[in-house]
C-alpha positions in Angstrom: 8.7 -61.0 11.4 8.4 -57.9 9.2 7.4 -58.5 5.8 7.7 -56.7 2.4 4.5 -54.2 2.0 3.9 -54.7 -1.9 3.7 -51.0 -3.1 1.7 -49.6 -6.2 1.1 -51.1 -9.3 2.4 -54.2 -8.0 -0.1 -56.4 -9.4 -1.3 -58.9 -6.3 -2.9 -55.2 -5.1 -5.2 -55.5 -8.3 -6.4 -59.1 -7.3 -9.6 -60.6 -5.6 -8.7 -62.1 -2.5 -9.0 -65.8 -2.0 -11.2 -66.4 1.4 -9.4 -67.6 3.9 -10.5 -71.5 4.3 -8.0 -72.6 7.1 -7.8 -71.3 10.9 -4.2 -73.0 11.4 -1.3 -72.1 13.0 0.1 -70.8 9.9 -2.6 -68.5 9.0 -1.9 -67.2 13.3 1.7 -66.7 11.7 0.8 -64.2 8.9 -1.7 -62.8 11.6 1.1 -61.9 13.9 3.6 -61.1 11.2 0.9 -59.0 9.6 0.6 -56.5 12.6 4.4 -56.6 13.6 4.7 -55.2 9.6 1.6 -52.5 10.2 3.1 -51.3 13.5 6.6 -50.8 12.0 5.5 -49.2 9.2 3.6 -47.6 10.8 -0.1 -47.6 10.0 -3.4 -48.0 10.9 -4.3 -51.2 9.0 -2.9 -53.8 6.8 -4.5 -56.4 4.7 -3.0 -59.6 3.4 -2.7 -58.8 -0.5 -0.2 -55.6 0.9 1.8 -58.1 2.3 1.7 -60.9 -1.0 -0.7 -62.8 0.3 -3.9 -63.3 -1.8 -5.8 -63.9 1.1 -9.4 -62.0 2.6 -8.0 -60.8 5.9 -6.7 -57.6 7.0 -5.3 -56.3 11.0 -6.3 -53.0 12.1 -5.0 -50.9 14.7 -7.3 -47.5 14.8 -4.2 -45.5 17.4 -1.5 -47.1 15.1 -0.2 -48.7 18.3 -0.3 -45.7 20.8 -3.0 -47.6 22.9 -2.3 -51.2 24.3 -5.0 -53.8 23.3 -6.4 -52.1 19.6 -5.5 -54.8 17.4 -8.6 -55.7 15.3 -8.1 -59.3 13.3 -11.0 -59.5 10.5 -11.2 -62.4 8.5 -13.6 -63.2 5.7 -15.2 -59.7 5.8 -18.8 -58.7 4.5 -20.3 -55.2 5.2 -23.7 -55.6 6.4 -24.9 -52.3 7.3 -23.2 -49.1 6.0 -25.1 -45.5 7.0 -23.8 -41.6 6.8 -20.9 -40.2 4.9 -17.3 -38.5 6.1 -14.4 -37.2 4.1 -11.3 -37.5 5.2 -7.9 -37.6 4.3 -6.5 -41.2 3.6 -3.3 -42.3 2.8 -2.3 -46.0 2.0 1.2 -48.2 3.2 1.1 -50.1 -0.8 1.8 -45.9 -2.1 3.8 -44.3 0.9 3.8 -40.7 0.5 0.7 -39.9 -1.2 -2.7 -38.3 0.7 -6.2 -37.7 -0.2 -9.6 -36.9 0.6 -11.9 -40.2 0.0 -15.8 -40.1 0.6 -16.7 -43.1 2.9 -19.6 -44.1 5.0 -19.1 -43.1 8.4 -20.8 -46.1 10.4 -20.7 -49.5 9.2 -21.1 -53.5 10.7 -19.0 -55.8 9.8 -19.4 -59.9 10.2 -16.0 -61.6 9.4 -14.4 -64.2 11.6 -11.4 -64.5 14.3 -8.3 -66.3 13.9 -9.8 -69.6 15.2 -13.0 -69.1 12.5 -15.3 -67.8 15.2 -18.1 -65.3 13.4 -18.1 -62.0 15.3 -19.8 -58.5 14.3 -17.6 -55.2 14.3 -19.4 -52.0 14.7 -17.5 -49.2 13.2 -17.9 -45.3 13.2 -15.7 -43.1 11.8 -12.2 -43.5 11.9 -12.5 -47.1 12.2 -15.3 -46.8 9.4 -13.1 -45.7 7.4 -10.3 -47.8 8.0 -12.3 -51.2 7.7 -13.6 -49.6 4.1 -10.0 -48.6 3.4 -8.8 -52.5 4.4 -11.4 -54.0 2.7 -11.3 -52.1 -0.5 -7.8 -54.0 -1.0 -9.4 -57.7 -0.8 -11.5 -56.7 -3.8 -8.2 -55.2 -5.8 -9.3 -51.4 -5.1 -6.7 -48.9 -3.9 -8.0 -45.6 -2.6 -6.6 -43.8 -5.5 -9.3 -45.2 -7.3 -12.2 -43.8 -5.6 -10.8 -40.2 -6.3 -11.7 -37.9 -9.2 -9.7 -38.8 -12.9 -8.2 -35.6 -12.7 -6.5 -36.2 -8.8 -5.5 -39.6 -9.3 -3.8 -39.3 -12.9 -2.2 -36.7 -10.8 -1.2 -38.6 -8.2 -0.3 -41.5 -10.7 2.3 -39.1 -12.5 3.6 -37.6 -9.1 4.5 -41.4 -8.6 6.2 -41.7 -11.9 8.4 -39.2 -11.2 9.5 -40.3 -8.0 10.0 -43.8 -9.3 12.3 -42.0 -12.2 14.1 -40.3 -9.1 15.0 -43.2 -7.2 12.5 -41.9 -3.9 9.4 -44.9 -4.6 10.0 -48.2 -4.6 8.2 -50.6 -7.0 7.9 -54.6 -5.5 6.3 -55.8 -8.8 4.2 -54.9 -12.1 5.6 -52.1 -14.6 7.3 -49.3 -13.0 
């Protein structure tokens, strides 16, 4: 089932996820709902509070669906090794239509769990670095807009107003 992506300032996108606690066939529910959302968007990642879920878990996809068999479930995430740096542009599903350049790491590991609870270690360079930092950055209530200069994102934020004013950017909650 496609959900609703909750889009900027939306408040749930501001919040500390909640880790998950149950593997059940609920939370494989949300899993597969999750991706079927991030494909038709579509994106390269998703994470639960996009989708109004208060939850640590986000589904990743690093060809956006071009190649068979990408899908990346991580659960409870915790960065264990980060190392190197890249910029690149990012852009983000919770504020369609908007691009930057963000500073990341450009290698990190990742332990989080499966959809069963199973611990398992993700090695990630690069573009996949950067989308794991990207995902994970919204369980602690950070969008990517906040890692930019004052000057770009108080851009960016007045660029949304104005869409907002003209009708082009829909708001799913907080104060437009």
């Amino acid at each position: 089932m496609i959900l609703e992506i909750k889009t900027f300032p939306d408040e749930i996108l501001r919040r500390k996820a909640k880790p998950v606690e149950v593997f059940d066939e609920k939370l494989h529910k949300l899993l597969d709902d999750m991706a079927e959302t991030m494909y038709e968007a579509p994106g390269y990642g998703i994470a639960a509070p996009q989708v109004g879920e208060s939850l640590r878990m986000v589904v990743i996809d690093d060809t956006a669906g071009k190649v068979k068999g990408r899908l990346i479930e991580v659960i409870n995430p915790e960065i264990l090794e980060k190392s190197g740096e890249i910029m690149e542009e990012e852009g983000c599903l919770s504020i369609p239509g908007e691009y930057a350049y963000v500073k990341r790491f450009a290698k990190v590991k990742v332990r989080c769990q499966d959809r069963h609870g199973n611990e398992k270690i993700i090695d990630g360079e690069n573009k996949l670095a950067r989308i794991l930092q990207h995902e994970m950055d919204h369980l602690e209530g950070t969008l990517f807009i906040d890692k930019l200069p004052s000057i770009k994102r108080e851009t960016i934020k007045k660029h949304l107003k104005k869409r907002i004013q003209a009708g082009d950017y829909v708001v799913t909650g907080g104060k437009k």
